[in-house]
N, CA, C and O atoms as CSV, one atom per row, in Angstrom:
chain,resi,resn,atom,element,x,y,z
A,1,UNK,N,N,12.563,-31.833,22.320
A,1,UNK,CA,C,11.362,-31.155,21.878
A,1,UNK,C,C,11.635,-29.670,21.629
A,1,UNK,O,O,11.161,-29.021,20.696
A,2,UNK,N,N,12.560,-29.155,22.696
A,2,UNK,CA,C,12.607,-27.425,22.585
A,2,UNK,C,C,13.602,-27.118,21.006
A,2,UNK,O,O,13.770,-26.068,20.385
A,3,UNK,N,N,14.061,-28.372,20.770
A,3,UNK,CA,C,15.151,-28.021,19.367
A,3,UNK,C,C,14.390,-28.150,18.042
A,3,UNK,O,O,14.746,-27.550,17.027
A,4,UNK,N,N,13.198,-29.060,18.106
A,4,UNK,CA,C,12.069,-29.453,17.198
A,4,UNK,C,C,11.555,-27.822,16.689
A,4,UNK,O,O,11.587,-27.354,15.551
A,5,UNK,N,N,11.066,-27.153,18.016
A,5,UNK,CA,C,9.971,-26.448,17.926
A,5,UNK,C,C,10.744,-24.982,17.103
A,5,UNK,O,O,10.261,-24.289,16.208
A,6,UNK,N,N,12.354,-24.828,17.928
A,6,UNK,CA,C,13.041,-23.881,17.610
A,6,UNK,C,C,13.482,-24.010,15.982
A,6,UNK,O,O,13.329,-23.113,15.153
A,7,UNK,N,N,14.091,-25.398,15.712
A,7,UNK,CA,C,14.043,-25.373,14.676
A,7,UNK,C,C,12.961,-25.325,13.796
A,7,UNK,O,O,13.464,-25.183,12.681
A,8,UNK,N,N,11.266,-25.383,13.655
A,8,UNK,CA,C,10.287,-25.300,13.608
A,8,UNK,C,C,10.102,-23.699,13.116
A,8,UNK,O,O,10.131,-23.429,11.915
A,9,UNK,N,N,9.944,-22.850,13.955
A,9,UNK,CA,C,9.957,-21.779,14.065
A,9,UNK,C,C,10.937,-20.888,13.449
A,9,UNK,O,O,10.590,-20.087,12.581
A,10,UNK,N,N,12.093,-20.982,13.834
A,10,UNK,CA,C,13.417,-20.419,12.675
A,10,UNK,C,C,12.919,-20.609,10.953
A,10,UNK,O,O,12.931,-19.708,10.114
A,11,UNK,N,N,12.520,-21.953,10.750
A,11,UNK,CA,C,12.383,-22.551,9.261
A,11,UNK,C,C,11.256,-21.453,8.947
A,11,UNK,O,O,11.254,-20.738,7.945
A,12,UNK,N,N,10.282,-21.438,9.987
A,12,UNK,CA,C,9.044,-20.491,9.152
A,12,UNK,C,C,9.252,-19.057,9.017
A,12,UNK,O,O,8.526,-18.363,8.304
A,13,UNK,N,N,10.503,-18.474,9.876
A,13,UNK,CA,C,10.884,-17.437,9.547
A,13,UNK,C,C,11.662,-16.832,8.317
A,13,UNK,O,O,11.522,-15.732,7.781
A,14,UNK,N,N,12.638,-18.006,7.985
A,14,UNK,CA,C,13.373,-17.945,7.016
A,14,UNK,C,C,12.300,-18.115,5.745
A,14,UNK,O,O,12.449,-17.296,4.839
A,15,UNK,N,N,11.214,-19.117,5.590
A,15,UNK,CA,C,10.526,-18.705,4.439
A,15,UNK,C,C,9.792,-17.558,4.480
A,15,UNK,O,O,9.656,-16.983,3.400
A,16,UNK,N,N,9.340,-17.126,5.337
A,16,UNK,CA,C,8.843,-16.209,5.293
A,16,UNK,C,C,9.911,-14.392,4.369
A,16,UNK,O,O,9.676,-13.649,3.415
A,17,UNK,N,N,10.768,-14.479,5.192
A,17,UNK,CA,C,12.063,-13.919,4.637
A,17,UNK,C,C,11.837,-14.035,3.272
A,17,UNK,O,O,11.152,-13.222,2.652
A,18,UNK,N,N,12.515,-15.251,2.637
A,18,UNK,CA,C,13.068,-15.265,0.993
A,18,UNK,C,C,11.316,-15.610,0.060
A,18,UNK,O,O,11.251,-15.941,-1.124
A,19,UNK,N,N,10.168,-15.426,0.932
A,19,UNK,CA,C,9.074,-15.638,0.070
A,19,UNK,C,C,9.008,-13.730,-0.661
A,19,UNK,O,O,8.855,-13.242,-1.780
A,20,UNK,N,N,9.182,-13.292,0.475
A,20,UNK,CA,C,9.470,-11.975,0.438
A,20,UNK,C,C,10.132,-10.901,-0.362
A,20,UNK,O,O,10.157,-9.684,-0.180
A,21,UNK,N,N,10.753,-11.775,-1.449
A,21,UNK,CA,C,11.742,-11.300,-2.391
A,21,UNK,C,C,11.124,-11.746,-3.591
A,21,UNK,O,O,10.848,-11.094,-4.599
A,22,UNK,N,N,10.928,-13.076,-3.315
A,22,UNK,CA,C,10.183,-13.502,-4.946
A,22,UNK,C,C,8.733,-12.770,-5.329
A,22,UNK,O,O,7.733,-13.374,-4.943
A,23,UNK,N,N,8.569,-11.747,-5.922
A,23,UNK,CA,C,7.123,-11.481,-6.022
A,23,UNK,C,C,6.469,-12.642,-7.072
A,23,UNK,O,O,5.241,-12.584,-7.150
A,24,UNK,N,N,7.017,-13.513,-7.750
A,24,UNK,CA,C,6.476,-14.774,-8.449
A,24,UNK,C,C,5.390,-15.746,-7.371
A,24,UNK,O,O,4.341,-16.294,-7.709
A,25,UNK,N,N,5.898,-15.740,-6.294
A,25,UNK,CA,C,5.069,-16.461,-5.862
A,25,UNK,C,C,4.098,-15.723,-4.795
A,25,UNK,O,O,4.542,-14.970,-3.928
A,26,UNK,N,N,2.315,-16.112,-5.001
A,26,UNK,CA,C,0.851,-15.041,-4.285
A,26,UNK,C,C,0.750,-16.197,-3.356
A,26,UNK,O,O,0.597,-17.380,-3.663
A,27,UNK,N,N,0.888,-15.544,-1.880
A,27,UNK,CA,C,0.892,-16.116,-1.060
A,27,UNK,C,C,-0.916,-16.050,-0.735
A,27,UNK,O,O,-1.430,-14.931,-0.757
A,28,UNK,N,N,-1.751,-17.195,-0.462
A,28,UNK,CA,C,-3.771,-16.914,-0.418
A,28,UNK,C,C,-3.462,-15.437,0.591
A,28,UNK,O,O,-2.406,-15.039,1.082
A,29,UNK,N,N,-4.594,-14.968,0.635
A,29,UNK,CA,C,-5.290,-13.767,1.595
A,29,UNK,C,C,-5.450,-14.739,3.338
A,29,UNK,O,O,-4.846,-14.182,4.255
A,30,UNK,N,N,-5.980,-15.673,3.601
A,30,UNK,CA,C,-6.864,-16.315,4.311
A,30,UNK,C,C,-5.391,-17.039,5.526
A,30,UNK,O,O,-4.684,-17.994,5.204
A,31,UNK,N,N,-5.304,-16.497,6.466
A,31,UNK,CA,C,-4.609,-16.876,7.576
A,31,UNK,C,C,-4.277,-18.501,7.872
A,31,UNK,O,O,-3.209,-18.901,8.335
A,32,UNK,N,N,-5.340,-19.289,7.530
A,32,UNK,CA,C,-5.148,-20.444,7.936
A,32,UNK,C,C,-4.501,-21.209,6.910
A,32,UNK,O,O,-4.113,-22.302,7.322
A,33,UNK,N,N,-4.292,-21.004,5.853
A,33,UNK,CA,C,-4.063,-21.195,4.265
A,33,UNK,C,C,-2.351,-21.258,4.349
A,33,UNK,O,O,-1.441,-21.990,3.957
A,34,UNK,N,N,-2.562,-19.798,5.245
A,34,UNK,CA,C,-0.508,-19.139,5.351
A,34,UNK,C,C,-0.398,-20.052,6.232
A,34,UNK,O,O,0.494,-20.842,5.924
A,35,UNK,N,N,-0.955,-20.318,7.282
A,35,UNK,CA,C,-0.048,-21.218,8.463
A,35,UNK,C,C,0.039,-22.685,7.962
A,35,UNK,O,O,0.890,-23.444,8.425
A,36,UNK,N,N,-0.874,-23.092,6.985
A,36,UNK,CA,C,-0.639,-24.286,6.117
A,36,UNK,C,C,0.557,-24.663,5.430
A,36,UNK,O,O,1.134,-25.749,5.491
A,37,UNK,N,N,0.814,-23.825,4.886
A,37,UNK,CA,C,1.655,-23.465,3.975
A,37,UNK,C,C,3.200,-23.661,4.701
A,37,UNK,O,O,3.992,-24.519,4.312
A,38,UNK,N,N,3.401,-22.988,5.495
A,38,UNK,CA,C,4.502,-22.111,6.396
A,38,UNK,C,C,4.919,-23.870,6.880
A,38,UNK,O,O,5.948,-24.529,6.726
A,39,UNK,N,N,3.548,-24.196,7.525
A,39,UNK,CA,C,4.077,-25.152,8.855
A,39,UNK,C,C,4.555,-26.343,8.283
A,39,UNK,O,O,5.582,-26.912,8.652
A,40,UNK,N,N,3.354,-26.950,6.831
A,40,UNK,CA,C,4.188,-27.721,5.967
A,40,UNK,C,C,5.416,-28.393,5.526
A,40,UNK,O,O,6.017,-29.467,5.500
A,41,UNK,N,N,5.463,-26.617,5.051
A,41,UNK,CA,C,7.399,-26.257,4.545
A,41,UNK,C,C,7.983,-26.973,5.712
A,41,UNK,O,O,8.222,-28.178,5.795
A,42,UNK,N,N,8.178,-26.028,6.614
A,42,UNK,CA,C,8.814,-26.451,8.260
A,42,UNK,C,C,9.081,-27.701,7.952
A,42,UNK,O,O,10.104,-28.274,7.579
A,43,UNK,N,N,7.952,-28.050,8.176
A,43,UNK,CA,C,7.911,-29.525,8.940
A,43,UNK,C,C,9.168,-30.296,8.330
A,43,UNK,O,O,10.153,-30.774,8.892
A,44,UNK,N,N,8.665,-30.238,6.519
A,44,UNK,CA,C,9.138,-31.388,5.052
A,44,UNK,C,C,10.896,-30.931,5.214
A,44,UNK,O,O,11.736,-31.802,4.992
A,45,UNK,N,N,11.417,-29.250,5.687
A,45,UNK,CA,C,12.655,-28.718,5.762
A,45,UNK,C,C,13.121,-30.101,7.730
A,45,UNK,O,O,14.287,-30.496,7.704
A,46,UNK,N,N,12.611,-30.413,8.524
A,46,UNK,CA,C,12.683,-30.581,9.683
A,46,UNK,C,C,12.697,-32.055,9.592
A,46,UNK,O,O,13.357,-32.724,10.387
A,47,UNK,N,N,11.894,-32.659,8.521
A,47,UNK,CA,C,12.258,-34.056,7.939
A,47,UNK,C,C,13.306,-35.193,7.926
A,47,UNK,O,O,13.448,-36.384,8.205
A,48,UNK,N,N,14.105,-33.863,7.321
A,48,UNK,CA,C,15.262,-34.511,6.355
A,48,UNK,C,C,16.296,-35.451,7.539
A,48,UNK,O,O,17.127,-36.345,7.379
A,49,UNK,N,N,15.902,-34.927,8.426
A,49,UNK,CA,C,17.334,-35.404,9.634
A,49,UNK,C,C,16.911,-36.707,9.731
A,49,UNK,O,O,17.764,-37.539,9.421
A,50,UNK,N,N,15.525,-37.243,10.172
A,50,UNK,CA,C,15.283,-38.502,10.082
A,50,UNK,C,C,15.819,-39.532,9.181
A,50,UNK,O,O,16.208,-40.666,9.463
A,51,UNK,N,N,15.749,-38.699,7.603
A,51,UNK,CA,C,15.820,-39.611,6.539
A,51,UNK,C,C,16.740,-39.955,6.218
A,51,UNK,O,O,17.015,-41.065,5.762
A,52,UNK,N,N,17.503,-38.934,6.417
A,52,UNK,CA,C,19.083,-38.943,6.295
A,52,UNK,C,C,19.726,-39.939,7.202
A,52,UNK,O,O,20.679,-40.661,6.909
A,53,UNK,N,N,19.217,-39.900,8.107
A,53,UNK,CA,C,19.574,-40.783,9.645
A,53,UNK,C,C,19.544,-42.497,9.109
A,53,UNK,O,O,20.296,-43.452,9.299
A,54,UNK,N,N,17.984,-42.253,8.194
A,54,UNK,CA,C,17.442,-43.720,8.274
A,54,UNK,C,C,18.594,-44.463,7.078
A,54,UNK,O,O,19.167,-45.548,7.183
A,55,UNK,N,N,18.677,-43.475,5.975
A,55,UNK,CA,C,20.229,-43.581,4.814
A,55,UNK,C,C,20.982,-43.512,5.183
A,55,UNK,O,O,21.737,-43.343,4.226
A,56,UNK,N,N,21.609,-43.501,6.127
A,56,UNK,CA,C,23.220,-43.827,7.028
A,56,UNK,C,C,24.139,-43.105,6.289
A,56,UNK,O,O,25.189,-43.510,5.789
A,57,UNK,N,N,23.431,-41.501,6.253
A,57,UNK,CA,C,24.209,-40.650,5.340
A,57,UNK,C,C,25.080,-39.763,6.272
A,57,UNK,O,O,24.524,-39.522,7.344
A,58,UNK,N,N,26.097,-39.316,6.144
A,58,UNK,CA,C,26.549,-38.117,6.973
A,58,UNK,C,C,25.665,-37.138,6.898
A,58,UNK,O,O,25.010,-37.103,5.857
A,59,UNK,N,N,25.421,-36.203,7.827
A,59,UNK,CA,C,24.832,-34.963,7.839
A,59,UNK,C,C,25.786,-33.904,8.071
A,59,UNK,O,O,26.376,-33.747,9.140
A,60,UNK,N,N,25.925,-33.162,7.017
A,60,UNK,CA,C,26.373,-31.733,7.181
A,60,UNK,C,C,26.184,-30.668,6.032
A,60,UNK,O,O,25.299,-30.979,5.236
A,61,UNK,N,N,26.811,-29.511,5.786
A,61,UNK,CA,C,25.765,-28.657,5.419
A,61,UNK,C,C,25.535,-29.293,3.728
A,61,UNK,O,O,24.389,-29.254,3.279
A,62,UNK,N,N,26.372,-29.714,3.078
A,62,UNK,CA,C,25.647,-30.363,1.772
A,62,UNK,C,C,24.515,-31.137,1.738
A,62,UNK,O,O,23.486,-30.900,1.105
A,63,UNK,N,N,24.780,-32.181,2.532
A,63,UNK,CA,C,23.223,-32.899,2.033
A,63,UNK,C,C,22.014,-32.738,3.293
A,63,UNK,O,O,20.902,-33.209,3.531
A,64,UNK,N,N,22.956,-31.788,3.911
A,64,UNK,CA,C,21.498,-30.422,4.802
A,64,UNK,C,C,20.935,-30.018,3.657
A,64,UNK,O,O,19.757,-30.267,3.912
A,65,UNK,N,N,20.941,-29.543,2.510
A,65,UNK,CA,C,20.850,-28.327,1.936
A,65,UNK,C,C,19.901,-29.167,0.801
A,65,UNK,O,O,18.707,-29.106,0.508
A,66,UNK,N,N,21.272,-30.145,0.216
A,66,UNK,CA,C,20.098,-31.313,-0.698
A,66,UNK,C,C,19.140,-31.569,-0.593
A,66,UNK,O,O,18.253,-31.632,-1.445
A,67,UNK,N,N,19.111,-31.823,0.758
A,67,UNK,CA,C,17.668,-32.955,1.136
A,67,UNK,C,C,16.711,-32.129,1.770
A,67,UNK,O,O,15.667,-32.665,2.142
A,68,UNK,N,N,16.824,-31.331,1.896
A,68,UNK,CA,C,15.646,-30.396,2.652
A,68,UNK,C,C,15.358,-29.140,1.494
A,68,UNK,O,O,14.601,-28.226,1.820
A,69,UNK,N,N,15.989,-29.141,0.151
A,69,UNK,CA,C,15.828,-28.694,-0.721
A,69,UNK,C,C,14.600,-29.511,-1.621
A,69,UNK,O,O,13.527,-29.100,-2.064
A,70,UNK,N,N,15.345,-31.018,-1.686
A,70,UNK,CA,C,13.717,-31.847,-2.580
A,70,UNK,C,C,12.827,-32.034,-2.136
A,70,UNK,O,O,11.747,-32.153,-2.714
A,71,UNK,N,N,13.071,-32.124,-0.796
A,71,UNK,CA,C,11.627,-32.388,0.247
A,71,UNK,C,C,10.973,-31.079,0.396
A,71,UNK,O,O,9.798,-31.358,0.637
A,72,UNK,N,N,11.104,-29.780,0.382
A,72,UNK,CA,C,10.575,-28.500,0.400
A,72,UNK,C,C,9.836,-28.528,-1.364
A,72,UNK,O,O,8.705,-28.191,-1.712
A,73,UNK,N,N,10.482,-28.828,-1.833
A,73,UNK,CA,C,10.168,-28.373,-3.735
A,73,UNK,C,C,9.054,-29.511,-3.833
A,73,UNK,O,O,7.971,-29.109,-4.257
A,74,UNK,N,N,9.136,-30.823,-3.522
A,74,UNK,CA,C,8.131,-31.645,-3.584
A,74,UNK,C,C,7.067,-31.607,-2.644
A,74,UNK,O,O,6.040,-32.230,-2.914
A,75,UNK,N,N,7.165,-30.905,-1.471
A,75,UNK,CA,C,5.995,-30.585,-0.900
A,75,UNK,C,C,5.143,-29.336,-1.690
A,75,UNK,O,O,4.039,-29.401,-2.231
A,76,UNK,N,N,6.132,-28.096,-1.544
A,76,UNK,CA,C,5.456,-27.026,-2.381
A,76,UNK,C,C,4.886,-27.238,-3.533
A,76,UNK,O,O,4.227,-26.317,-4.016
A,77,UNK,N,N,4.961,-28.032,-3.980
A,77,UNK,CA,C,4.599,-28.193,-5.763
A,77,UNK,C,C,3.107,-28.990,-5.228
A,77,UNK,O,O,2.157,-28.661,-5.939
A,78,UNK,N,N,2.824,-29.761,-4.348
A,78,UNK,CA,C,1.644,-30.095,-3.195
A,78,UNK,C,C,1.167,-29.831,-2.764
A,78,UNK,O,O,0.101,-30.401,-2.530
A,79,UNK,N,N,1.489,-28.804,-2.297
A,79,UNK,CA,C,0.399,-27.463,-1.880
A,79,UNK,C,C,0.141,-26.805,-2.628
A,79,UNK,O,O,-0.893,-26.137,-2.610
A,80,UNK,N,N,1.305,-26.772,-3.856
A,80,UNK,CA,C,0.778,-25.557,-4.996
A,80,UNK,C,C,-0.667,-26.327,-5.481
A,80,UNK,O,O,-1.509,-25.613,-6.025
A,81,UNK,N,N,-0.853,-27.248,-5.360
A,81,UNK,CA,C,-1.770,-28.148,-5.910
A,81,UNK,C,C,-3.043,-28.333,-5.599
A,81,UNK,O,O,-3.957,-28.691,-6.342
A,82,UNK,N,N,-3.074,-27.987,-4.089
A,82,UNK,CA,C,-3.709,-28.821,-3.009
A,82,UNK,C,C,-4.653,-27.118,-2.344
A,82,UNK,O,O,-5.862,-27.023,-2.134
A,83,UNK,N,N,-3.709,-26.130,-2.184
A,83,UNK,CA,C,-4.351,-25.152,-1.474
A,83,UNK,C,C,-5.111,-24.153,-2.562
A,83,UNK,O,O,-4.735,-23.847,-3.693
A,84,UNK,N,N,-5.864,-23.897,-2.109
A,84,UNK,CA,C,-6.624,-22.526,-2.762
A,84,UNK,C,C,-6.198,-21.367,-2.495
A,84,UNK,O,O,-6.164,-21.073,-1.300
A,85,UNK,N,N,-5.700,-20.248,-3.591
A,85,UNK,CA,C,-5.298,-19.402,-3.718
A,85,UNK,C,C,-3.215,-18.844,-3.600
A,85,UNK,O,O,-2.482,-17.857,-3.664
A,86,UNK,N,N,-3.189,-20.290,-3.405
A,86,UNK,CA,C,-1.645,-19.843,-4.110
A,86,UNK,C,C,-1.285,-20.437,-5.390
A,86,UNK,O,O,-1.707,-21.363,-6.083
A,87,UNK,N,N,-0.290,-19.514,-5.458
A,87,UNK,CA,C,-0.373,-19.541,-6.993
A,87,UNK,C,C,1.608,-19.057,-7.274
A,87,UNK,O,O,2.353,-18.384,-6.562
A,88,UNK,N,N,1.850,-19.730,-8.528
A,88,UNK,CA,C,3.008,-19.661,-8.735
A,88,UNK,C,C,2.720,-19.098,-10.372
A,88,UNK,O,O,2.113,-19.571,-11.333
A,89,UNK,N,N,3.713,-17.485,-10.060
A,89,UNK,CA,C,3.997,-17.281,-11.636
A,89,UNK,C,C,4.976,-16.357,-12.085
A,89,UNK,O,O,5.685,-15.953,-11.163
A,90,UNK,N,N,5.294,-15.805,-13.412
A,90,UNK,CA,C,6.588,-15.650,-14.063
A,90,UNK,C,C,7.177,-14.194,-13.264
A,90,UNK,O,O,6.820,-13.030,-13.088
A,91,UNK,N,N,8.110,-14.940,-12.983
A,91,UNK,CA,C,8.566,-13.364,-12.361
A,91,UNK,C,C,10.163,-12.707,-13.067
A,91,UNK,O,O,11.193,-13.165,-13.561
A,92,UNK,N,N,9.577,-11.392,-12.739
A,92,UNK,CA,C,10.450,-10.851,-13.834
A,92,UNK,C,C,11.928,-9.515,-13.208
A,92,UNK,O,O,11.708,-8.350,-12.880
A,93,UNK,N,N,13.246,-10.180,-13.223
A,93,UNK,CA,C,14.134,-9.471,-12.165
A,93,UNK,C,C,14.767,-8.644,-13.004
A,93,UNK,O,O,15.286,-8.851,-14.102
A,94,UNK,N,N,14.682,-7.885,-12.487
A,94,UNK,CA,C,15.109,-6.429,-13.225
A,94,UNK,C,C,17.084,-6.235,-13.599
A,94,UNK,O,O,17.851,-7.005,-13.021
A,95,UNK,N,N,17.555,-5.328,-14.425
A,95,UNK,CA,C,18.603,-5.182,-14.710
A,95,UNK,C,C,19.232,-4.927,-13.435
A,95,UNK,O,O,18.312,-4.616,-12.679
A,96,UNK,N,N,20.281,-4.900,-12.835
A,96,UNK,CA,C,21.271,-4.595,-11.773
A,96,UNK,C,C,22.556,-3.999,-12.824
A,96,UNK,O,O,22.736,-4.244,-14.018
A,97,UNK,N,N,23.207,-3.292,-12.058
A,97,UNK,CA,C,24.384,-2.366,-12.230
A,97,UNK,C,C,25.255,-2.079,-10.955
A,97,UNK,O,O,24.930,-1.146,-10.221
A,98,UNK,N,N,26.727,-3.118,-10.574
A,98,UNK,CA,C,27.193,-2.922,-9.713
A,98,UNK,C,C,28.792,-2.893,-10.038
A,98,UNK,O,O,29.712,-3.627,-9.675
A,99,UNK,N,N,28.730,-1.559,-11.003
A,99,UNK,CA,C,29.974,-1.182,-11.273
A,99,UNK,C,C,30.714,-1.994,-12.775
A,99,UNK,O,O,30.453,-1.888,-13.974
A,100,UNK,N,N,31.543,-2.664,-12.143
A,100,UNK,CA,C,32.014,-3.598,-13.381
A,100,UNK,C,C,31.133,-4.756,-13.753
A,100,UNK,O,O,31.303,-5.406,-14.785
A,101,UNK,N,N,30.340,-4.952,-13.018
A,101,UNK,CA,C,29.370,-6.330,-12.847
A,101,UNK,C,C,27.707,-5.820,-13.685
A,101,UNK,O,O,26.869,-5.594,-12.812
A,102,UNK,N,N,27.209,-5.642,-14.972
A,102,UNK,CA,C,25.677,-5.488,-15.028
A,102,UNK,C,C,25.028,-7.677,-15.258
A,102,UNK,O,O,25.380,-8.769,-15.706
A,103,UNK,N,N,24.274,-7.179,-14.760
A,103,UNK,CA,C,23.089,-8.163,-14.786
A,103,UNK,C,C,21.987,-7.336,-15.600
A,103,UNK,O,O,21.414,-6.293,-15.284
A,104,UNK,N,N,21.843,-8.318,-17.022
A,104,UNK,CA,C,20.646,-7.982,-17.816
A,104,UNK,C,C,19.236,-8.465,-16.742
A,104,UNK,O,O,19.388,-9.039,-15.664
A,105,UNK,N,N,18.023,-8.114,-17.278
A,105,UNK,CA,C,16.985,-8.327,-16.963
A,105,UNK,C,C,16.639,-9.531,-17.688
A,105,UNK,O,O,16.723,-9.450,-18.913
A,106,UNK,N,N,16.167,-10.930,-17.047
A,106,UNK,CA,C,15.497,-11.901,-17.400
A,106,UNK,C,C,14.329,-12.446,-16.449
A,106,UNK,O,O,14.150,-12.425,-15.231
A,107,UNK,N,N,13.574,-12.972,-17.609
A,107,UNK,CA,C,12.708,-13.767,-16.641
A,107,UNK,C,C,12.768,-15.304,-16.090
A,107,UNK,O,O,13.467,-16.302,-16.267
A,108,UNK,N,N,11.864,-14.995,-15.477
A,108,UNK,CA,C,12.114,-16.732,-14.771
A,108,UNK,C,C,10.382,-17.131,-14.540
A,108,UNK,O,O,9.399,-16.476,-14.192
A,109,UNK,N,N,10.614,-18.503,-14.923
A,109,UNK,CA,C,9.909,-19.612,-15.544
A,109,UNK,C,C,8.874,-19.509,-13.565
A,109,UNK,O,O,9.309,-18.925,-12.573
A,110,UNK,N,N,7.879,-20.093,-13.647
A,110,UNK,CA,C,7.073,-20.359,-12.113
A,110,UNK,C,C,7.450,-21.568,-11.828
A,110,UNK,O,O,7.234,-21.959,-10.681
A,111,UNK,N,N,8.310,-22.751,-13.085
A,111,UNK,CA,C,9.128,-23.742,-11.636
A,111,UNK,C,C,10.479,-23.085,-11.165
A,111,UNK,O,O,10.917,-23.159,-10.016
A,112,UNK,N,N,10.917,-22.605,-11.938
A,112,UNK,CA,C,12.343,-21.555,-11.559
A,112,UNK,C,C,12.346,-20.987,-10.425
A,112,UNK,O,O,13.291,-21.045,-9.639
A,113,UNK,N,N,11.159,-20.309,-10.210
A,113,UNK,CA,C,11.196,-19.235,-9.303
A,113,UNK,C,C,10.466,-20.216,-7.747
A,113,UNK,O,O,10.353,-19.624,-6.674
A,114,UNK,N,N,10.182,-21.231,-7.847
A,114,UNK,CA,C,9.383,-22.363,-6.788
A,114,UNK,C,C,10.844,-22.751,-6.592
A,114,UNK,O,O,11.239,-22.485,-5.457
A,115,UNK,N,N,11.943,-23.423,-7.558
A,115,UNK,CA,C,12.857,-24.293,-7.065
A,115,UNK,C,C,13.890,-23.342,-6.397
A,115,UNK,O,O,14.593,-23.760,-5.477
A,116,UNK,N,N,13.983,-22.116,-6.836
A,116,UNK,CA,C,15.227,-20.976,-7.068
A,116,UNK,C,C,15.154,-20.460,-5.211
A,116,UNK,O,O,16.084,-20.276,-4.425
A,117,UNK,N,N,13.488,-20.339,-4.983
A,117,UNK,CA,C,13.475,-20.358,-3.876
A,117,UNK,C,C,12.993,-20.839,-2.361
A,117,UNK,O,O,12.822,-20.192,-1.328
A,118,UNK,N,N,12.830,-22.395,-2.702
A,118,UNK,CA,C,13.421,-22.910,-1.778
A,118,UNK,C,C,14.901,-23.464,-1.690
A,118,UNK,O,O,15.280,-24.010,-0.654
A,119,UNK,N,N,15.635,-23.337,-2.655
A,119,UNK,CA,C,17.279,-24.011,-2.521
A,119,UNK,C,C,17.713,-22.628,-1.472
A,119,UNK,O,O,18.349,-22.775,-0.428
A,120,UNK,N,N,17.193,-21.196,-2.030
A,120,UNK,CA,C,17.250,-20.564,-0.791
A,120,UNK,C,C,17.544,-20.427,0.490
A,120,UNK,O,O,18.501,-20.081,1.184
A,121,UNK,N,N,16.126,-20.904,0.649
A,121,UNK,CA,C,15.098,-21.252,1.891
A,121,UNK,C,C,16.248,-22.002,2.586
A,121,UNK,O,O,16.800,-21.467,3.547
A,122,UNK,N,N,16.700,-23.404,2.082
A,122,UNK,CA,C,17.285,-24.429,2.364
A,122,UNK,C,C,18.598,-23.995,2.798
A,122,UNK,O,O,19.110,-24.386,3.847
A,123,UNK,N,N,19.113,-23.228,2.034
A,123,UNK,CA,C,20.190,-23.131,1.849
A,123,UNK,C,C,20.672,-22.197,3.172
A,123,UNK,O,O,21.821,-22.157,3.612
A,124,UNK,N,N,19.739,-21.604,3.591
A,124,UNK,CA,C,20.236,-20.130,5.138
A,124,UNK,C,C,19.549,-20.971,5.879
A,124,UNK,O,O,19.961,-20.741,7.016
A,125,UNK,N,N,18.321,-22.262,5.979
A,125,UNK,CA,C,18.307,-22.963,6.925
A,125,UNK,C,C,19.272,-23.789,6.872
A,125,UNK,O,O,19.390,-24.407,7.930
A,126,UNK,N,N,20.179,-24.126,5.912
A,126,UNK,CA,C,21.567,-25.513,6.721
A,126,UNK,C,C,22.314,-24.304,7.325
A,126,UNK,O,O,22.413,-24.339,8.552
A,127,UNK,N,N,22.810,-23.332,6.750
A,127,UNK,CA,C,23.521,-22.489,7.213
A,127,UNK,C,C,23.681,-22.400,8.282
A,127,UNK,O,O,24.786,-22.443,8.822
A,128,UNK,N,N,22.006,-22.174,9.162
A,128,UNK,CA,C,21.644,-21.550,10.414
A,128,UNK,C,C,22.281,-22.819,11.305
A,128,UNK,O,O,23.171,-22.708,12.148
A,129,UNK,N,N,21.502,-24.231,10.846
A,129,UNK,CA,C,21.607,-25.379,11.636
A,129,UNK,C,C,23.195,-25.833,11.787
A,129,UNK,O,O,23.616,-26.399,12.796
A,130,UNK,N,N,23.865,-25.563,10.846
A,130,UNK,CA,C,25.293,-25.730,10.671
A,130,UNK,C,C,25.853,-25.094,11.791
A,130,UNK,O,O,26.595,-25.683,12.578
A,131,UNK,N,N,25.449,-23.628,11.917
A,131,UNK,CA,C,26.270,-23.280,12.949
A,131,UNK,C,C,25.688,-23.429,14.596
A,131,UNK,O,O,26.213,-23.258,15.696
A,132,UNK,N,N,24.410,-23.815,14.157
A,132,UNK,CA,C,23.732,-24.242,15.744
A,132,UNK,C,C,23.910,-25.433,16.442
A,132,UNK,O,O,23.539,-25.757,17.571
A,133,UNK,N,N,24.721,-26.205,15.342
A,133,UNK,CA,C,24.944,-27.845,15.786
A,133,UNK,C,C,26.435,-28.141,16.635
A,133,UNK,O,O,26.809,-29.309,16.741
A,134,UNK,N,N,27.275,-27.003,17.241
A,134,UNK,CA,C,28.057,-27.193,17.509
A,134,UNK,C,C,28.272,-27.086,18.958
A,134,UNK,O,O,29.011,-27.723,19.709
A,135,UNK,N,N,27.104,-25.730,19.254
A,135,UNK,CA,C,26.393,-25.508,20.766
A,135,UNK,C,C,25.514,-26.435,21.384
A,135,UNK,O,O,25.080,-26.250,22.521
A,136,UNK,N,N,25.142,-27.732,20.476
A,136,UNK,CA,C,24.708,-28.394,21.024
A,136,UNK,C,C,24.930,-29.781,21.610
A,136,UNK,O,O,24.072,-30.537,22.067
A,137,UNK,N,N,26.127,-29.958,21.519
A,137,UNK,CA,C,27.089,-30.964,21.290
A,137,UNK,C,C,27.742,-31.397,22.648
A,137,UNK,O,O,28.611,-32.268,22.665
């Protein structure tokens, strides 16, 4: 139970984190809306171990990352649906300049910026779990 809740809690931090970067996506005003949202995610990211389990798949950080990537994007796109006042739209990332490296300015599409960041999301939660799965062993 204490690994449920921790992992639980970590997940809502980490979206919270990379929601934080995308200004594409308006998180509602209304508190209970955010913890909807948040605990959701969690949960659909907290999922995957079951399913994976029940597919007699290996678990490690690839199809950590896979599967708690479609299950996050197909929930969100469910709430994008379902809740009042969030909202997904075009967001627009500015030029970068890091020496030999420029990045033009483009935009990105509101499924772009939904899928772009939960693979994110997903992606620093296998990370995290990757390296937490070894202390627990």
């Amino acid at each position: 139970m204490k690994k449920i809740v921790f992992s639980f809690l970590l997940n809502i931090l980490i979206l919270a984190f990379v929601f934080s970067f995308f200004n594409g996506i308006k998180l509602p005003s209304d508190l209970i809306y955010q913890s909807l949202i948040f605990g959701g995610l969690s949960v659909s990211m907290i999922m995957h171990k079951p399913m994976l389990k029940f597919l007699t798949v290996n678990i490690n950080i690839l199809t950590y990352w896979l599967s708690a990537s479609l299950l996050a994007i197909g929930t969100f796109y469910l709430l994008n649906t379902v809740v009042p006042g969030l909202s997904i739209v075009k967001s627009v990332v500015r030029s970068m300049d890091f020496g030999a490296v420029t990045v033009a300015s483009f935009e990105m599409s509101p499924m772009l910026v939904m899928v772009t960041s939960l693979a994110l999301a997903s992606l620093i939660s296998a990370i995290m779990e990757t390296l937490k799965k070894p202390s627990e062993e």
